[in-house]
ZAMIZA-536233 format. One line per 2 residues: number of its first residue (from 1); for each residue x, y, z of N, C-alpha, C. Coordinates in steps of 0.05 Angstrom, whole numbers, plus 5000, padded with zeros to 4 digits. Example, Ala and Ser with C-alpha at 12.3 -4.5 7.8 and 13.67 -1.06 7.14 Angstrom:
<nodes>
1> 5264/4886/5156/5246/4910/5156/5264/4934/5156 ~ 5257/4955/5142/5273/4979/5143/5258/5001/5157
</nodes>
This chain:
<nodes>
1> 5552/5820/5267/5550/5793/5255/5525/5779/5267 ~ 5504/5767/5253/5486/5756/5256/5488/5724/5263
3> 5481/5715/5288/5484/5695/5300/5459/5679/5301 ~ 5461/5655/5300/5433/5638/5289/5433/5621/5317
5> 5416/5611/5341/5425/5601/5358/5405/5575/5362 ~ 5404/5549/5372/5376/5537/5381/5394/5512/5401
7> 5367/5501/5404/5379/5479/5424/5369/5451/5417 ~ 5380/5434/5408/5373/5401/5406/5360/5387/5435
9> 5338/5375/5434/5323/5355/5454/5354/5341/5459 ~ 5355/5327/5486/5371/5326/5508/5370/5294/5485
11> 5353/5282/5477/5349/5255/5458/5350/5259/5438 ~ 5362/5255/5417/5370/5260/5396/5352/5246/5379
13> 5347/5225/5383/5320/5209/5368/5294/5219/5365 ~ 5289/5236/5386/5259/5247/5390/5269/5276/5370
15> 5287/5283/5360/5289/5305/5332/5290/5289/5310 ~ 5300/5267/5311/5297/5253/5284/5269/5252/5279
17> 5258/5246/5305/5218/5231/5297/5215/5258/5291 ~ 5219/5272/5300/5200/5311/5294/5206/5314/5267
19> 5231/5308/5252/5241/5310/5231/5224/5294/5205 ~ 5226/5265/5219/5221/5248/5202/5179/5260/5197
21> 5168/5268/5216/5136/5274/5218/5136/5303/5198 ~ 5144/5318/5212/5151/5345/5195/5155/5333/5167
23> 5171/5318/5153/5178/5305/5125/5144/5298/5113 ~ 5137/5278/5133/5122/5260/5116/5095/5277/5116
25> 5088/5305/5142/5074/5320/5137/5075/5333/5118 ~ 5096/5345/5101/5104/5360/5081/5095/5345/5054
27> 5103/5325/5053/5109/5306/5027/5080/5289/5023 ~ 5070/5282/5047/5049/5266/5044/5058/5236/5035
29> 5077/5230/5059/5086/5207/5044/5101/5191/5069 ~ 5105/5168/5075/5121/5163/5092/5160/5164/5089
31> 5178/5178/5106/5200/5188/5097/5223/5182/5124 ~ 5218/5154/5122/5237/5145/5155/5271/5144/5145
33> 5281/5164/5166/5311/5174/5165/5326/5149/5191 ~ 5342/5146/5174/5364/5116/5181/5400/5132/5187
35> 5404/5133/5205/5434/5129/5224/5445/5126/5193 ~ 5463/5141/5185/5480/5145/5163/5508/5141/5172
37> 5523/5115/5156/5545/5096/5168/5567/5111/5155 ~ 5562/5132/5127/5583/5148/5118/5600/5163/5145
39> 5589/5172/5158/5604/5183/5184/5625/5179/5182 ~ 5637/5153/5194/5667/5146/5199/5682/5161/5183
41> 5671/5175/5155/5695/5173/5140/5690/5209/5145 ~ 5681/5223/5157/5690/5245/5161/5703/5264/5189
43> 5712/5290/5183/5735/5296/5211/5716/5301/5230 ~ 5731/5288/5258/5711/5283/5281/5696/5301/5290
45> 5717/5330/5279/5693/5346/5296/5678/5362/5283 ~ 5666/5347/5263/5637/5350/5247/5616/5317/5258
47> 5635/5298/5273/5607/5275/5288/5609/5285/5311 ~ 5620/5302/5318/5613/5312/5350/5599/5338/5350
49> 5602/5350/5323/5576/5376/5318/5550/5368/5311 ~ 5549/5344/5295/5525/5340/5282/5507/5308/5279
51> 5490/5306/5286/5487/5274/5270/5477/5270/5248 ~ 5466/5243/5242/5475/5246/5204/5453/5230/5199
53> 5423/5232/5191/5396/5213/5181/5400/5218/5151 ~ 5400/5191/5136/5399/5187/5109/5367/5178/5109
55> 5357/5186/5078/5339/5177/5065/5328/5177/5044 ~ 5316/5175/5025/5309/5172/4993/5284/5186/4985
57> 5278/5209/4971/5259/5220/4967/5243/5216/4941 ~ 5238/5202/4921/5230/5192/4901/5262/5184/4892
59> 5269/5199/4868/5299/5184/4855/5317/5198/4869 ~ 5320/5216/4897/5338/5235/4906/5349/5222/4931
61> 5369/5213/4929/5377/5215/4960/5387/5239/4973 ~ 5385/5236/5001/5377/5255/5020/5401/5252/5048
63> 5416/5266/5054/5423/5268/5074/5427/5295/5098 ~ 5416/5284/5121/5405/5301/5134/5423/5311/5158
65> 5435/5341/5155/5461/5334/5185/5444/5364/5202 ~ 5442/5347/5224/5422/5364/5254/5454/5364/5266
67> 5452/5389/5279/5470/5395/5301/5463/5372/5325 ~ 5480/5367/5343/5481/5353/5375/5483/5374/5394
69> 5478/5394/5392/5476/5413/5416/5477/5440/5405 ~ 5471/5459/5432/5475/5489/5422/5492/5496/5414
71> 5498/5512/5391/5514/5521/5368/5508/5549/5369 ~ 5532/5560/5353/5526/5590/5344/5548/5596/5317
73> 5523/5587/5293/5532/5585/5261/5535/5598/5254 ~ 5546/5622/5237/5543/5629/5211/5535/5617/5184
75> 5516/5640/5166/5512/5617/5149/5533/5607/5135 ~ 5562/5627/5132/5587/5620/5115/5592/5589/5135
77> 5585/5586/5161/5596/5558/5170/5580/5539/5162 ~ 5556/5546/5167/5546/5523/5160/5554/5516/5126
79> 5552/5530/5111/5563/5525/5079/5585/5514/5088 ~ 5602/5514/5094/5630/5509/5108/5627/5479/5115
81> 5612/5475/5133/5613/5451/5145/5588/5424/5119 ~ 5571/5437/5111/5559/5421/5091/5584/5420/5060
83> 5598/5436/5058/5609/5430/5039/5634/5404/5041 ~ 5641/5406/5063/5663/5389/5073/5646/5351/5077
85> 5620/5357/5077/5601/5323/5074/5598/5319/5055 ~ 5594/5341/5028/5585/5337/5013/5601/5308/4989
87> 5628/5305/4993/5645/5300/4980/5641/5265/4985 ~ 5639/5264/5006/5629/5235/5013/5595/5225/5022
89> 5582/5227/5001/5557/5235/5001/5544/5231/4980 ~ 5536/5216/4963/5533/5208/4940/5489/5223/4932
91> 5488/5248/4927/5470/5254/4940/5467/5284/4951 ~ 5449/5288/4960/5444/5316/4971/5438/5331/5001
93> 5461/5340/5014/5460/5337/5042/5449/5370/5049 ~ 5435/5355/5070/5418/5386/5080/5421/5389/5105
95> 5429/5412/5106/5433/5429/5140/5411/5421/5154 ~ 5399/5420/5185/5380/5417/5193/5382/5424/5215
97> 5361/5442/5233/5366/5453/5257/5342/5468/5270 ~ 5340/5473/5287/5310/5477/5301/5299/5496/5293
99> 5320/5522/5287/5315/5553/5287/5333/5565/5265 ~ 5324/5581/5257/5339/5599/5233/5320/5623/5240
101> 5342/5634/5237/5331/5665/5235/5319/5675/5195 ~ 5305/5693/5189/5300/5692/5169/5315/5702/5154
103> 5345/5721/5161/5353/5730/5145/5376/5700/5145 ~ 5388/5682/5157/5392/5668/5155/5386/5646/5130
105> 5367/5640/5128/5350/5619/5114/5356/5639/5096 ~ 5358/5662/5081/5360/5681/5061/5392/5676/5047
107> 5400/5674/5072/5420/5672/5053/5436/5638/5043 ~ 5428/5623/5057/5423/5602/5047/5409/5592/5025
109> 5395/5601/5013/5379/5603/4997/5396/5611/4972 ~ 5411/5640/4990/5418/5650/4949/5446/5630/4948
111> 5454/5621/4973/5483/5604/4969/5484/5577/4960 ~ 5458/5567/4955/5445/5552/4945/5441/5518/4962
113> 5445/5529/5000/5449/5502/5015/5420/5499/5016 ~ 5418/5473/5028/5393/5458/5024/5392/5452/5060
115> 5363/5461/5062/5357/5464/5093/5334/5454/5101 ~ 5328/5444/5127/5305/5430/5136/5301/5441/5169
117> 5271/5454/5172/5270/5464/5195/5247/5451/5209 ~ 5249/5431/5229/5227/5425/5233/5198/5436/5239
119> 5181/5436/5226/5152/5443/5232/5158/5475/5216 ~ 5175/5486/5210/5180/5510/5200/5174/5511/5172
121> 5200/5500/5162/5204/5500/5133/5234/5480/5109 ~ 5230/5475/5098/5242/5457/5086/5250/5470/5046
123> 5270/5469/5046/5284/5482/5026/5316/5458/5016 ~ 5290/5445/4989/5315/5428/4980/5305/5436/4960
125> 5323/5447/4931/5317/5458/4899/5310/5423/4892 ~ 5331/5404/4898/5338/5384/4880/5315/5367/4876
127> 5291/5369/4895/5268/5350/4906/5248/5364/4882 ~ 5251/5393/4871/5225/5404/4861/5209/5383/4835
129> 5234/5365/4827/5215/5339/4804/5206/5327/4815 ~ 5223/5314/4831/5210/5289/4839/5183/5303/4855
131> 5185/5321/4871/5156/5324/4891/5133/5338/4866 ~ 5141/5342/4845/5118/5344/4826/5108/5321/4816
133> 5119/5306/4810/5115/5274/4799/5100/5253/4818 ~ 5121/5256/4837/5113/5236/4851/5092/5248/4880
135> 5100/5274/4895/5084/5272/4915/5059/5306/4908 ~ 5043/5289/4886/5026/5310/4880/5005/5315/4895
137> 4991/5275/4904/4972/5277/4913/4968/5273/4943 ~ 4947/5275/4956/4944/5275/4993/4948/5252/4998
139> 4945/5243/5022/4938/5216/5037/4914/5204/5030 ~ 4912/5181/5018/4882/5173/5009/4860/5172/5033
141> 4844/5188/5033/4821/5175/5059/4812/5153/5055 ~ 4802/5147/5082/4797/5121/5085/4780/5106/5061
143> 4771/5077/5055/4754/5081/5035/4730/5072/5046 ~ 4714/5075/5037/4688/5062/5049/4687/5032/5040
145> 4693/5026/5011/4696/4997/4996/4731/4989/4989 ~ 4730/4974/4985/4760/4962/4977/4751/4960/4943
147> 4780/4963/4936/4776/4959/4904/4783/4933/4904 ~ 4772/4925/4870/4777/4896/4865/4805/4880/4882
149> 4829/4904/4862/4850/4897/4878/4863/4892/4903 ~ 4850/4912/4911/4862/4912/4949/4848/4891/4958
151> 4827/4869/4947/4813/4849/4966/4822/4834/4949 ~ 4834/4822/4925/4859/4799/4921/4869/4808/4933
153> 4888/4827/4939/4907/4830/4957/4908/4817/4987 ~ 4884/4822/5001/4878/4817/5022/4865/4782/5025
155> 4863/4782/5008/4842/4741/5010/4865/4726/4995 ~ 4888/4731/4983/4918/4726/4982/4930/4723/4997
157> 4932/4738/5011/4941/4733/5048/4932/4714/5055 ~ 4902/4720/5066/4897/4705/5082/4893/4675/5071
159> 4891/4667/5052/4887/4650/5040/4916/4628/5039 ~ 4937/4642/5032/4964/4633/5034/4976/4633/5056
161> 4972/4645/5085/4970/4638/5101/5000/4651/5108 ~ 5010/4677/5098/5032/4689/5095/5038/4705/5121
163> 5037/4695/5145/5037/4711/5170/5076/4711/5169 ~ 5075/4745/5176/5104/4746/5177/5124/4748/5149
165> 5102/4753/5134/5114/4749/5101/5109/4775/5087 ~ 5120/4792/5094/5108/4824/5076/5118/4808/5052
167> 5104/4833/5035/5105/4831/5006/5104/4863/4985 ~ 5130/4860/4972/5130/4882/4959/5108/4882/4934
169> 5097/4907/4927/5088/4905/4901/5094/4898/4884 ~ 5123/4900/4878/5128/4891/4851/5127/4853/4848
171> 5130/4847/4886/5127/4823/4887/5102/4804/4878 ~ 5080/4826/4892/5059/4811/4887/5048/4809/4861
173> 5058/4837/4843/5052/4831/4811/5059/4819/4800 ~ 5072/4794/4807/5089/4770/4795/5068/4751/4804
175> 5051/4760/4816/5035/4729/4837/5008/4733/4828 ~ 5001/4755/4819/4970/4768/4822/4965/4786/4787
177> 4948/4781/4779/4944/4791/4750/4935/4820/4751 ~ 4961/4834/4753/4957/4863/4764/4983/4880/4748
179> 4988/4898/4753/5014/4913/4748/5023/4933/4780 ~ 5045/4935/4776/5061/4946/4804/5052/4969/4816
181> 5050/4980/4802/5027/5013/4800/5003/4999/4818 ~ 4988/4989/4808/4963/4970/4819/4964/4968/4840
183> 4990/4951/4852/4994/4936/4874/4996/4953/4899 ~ 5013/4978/4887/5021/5001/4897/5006/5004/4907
185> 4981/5016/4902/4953/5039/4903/4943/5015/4923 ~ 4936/4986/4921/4926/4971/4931/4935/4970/4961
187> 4968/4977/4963/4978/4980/4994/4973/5002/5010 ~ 4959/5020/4992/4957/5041/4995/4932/5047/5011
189> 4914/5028/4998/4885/5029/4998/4870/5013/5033 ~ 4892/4991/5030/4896/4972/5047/4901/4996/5082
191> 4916/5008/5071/4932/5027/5101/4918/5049/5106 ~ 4908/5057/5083/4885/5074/5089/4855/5070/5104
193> 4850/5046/5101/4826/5024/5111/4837/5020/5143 ~ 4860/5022/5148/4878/5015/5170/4870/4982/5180
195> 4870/4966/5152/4882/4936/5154/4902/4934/5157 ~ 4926/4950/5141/4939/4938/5149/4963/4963/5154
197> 4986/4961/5159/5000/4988/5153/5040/4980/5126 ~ 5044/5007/5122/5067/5003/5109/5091/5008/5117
199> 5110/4993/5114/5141/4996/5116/5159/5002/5099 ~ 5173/5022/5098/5195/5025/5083/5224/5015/5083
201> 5239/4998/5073/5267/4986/5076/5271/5002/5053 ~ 5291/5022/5058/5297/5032/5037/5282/5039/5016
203> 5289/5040/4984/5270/5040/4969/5247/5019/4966 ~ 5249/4995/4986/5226/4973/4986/5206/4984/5002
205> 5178/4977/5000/5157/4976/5004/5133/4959/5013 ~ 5134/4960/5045/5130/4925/5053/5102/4931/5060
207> 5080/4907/5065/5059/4902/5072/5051/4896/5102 ~ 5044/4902/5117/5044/4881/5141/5015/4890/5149
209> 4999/4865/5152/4968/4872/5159/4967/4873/5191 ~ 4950/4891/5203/4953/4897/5225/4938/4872/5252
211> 4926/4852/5237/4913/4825/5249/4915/4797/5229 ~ 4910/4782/5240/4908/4762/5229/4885/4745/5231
213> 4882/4720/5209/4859/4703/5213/4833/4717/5220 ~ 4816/4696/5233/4786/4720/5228/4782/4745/5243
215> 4800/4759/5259/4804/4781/5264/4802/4793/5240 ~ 4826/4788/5235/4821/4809/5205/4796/4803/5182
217> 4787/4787/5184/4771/4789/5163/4745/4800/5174 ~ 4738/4802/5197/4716/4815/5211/4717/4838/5212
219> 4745/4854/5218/4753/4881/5216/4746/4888/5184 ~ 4754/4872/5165/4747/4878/5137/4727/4880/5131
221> 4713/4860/5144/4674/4862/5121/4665/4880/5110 ~ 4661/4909/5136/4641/4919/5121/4658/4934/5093
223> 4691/4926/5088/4698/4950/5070/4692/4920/5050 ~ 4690/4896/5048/4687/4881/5017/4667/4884/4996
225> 4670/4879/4975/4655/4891/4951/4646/4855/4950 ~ 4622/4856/4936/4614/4836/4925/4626/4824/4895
227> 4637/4794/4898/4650/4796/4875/4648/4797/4844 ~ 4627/4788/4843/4610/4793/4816/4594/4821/4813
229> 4599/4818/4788/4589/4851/4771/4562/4845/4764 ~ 4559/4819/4759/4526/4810/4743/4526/4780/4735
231> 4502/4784/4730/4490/4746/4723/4490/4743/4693 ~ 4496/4725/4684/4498/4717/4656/4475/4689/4646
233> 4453/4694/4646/4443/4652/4631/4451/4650/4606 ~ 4468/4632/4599/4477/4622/4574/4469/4593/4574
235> 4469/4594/4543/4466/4570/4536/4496/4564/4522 ~ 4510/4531/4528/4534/4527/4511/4534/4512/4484
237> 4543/4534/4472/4545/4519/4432/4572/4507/4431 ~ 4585/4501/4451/4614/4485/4443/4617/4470/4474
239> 4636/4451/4475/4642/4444/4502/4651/4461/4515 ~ 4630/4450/4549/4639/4480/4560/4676/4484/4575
241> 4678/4499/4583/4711/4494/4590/4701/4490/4623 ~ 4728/4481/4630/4730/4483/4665/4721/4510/4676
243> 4708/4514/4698/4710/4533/4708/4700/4534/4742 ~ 4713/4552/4751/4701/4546/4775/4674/4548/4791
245> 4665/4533/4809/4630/4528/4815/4628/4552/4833 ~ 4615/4572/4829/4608/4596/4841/4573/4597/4861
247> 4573/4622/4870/4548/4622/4877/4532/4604/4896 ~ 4506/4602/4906/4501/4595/4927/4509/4554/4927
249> 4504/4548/4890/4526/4513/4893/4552/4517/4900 ~ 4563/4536/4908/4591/4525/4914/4589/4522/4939
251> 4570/4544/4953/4562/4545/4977/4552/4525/4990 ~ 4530/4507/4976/4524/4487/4979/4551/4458/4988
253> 4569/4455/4970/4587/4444/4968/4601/4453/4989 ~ 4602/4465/4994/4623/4474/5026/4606/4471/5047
255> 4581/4465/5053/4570/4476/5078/4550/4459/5080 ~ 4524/4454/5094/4505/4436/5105/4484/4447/5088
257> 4489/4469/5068/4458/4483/5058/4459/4467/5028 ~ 4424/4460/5033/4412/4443/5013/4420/4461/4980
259> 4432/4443/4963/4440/4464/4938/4411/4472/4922 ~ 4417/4489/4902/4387/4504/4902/4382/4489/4878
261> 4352/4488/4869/4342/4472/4848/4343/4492/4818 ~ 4370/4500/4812/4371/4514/4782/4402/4506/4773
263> 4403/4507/4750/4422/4503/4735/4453/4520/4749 ~ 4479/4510/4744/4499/4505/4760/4510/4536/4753
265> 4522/4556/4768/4533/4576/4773/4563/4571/4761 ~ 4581/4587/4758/4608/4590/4752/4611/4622/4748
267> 4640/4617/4755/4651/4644/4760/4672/4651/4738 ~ 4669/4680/4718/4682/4688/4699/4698/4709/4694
269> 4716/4719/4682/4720/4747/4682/4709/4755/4657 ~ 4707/4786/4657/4695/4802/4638/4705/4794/4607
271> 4727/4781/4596/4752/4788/4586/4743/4745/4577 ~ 4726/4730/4604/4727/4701/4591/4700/4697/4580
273> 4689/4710/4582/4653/4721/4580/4657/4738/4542 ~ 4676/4751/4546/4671/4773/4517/4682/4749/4498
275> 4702/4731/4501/4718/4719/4491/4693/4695/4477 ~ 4681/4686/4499/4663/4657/4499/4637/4669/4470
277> 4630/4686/4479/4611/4695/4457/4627/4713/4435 ~ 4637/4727/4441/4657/4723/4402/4672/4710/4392
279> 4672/4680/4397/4682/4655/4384/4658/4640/4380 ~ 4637/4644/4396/4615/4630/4390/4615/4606/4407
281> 4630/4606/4423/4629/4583/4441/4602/4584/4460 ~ 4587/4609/4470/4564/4604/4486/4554/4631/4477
283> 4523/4631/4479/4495/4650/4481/4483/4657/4495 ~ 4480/4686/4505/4460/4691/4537/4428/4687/4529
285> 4431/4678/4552/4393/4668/4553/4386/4680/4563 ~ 4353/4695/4560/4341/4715/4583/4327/4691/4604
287> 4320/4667/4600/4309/4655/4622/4324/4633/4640 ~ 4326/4640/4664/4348/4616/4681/4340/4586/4683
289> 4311/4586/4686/4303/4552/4672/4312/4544/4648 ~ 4313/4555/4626/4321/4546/4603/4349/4552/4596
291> 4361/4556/4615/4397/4561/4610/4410/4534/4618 ~ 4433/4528/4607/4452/4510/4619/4463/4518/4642
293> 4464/4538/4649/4480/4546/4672/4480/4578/4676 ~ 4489/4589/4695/4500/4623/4694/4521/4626/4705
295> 4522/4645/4689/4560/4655/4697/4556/4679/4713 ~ 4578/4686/4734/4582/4703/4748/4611/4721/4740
297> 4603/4734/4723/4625/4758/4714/4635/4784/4738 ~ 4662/4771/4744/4678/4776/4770/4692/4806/4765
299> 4689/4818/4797/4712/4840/4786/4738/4835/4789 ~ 4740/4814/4799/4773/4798/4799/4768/4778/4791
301> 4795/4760/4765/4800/4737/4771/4798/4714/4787 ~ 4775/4703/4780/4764/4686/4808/4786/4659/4817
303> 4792/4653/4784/4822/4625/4787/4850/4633/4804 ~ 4848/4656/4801/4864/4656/4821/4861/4646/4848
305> 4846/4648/4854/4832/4639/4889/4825/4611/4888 ~ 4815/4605/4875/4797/4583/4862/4816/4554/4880
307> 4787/4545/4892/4806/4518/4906/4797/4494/4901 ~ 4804/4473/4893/4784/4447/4887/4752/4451/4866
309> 4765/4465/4850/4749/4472/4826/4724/4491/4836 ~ 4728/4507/4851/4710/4525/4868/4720/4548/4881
311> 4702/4571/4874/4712/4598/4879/4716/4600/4908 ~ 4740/4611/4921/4735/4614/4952/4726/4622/4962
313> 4731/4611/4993/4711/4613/5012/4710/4646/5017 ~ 4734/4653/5019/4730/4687/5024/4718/4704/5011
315> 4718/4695/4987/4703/4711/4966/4668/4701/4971 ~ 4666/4678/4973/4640/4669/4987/4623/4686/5002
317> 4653/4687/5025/4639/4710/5049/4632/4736/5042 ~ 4653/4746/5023/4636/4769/5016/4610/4782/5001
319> 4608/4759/4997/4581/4754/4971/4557/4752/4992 ~ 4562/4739/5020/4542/4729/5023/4529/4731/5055
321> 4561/4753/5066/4561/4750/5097/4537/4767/5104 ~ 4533/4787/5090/4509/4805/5100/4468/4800/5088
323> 4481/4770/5068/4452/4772/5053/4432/4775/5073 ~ 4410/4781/5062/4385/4786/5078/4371/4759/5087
325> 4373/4734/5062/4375/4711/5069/4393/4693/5098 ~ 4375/4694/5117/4396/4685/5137/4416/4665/5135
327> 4397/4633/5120/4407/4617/5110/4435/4618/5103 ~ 4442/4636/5080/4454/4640/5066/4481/4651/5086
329> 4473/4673/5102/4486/4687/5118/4508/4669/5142 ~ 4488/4651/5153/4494/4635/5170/4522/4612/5164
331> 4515/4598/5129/4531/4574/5123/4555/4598/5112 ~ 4555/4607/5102/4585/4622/5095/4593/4636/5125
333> 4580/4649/5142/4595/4653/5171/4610/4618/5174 ~ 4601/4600/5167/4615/4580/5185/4638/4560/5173
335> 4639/4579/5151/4663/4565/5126/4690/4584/5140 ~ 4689/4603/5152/4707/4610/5167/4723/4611/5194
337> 4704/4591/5205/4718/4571/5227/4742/4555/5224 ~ 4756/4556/5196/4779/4550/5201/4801/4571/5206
339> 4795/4598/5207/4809/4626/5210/4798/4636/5240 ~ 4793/4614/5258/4778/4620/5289/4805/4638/5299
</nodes>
């Protein structure tokens, strides 16, 4: 008879973390296993053989039973002893243990138990959708730039002043002109940058930036994108609408620097720009003296941010913290003295 034998760390927690790394190595995904309270309701001496990490793998839940010490299984026991969890277990429970021999794991396999070996190998059938669907792709590398999104995301924060306030995606797509998917990739993007990092509660999905105030936004610079796409001179054929004062006048308006001698800046999206000239409400001009104004066509929604009829200061900064113009460089560095 073939005897399967290993030994559990003297800490039982330090196999969970090997467990839980081994997972998220596998999956490419973060996969933190939580003290499973079903216990009580099974015979004792399956919680004095084994301990019990629950967790959620896309739509699958997962329960995970590691031996508490040296053992000597069969695989008919171990089938034996997983079939006897299975019943109170809403879900799919998997054997887990340091060592398997390979004819072991063989026959597990054709008996159809579901097994997890740390750093070895991992054998659940029930996971094969969801890990097609959902964990196809790697860990995003770092990015060099932030997308539109992930910097609302980030000048949202800091702007609202949300210290101690994670925020789920689906939360913030209720707050931010985005969709959950979006928000997703954006937390994603964010932790990849290592602003900020992620938490899992269960199937929730929390935010928490790894600094605050102008820490963090100094750590951010060099990944911000400038917020405008391009310059627009129009002339207006209808009253113009509200919009917010962009560009080096808004700058002006916040700071000690003399405003510049050309017609008044505002900030637009692509979408208020396509809209304005196929209603006929305004016309682009090729010359900026002879324009009413120019628009700054945003890669984000600038109203969103928008404070006292003026694009923010953060978005400011990014427009303007590295210009070559010192001037310029200097009065937006000092619009952030209130994030000291």
């Amino acid at each position: 008879m073939e005897l399967e034998y290993w030994q559990t760390p003297s800490d039982s927690g330090q196999y969970r973390e090997r467990l839980e790394r081994y997972l998220e190595a596998i999956l490419q995904r973060d996969v933190p296993l939580h003290e499973w309270d079903g216990r009580k309701r099974l015979p004792v001496f399956l919680t004095r053989l084994y301990r019990f990490f629950e967790t959620r793998i896309g739509h699958t839940p997962l329960l995970f039973m590691a031996a508490r010490q040296a053992g000597n299984y069969t695989p008919a026991e171990m089938r034996k002893h997983v079939d006897l969890v299975n019943p109170e277990f809403d879900g799919v429970v998997v054997y887990s243990a340091e060592r398997l021999t390979a004819s072991s794991r063989a026959r597990l396999v054709a008996t159809g138990v579901a097994f997890a070996v740390p750093g070895n190998q991992l054998y659940v059938p029930e996971l094969a959708t969801d890990l097609r669907e959902r964990f196809r792709g790697p860990r995003p590398e770092r990015p060099d730039k932030l997308s539109p999104s992930a910097q609302l995301v980030l000048f949202f924060h800091l702007l609202r002043n949300e210290r101690e306030q994670p925020r789920t995606p689906t939360e913030l797509a209720a707050l931010l002109p985005y969709s959950t998917m979006t928000m997703g990739r954006a937390f994603d993007e964010l932790a990849a940058a290592r602003l900020a990092h992620i938490e899992r509660q269960g199937r929730k999905k929390l935010l928490w930036f790894r600094a605050e105030g102008r820490l963090l936004v100094d750590t951010a610079k060099t990944f911000l994108i400038r917020p405008e796409r391009r310059l627009d001179h129009i002339r207006w054929l209808q009253e113009p609408p509200d919009l917010p004062l962009a560009g080096e006048h808004a700058l002006a308006r916040l700071s000690d620097l003399n405003p510049p001698a050309t017609p008044p800046v505002f900030a637009v999206t692509s979408r208020q720009m396509r809209d304005f000239l196929a209603v006929g409400r305004a016309e682009t001009n090729e010359a900026a003296h002879d324009s009413d104004g120019t628009l700054e066509i945003w890669r984000y929604d600038p109203s969103v941010l928008a404070q006292n009829d003026m694009v923010d200061p953060l978005s400011l900064f990014a427009q303007f913290w590295d210009d070559p113009d010192e001037r310029l460089s200097i009065a937006v560095d000092r619009l952030l003295e209130q994030w000291a």
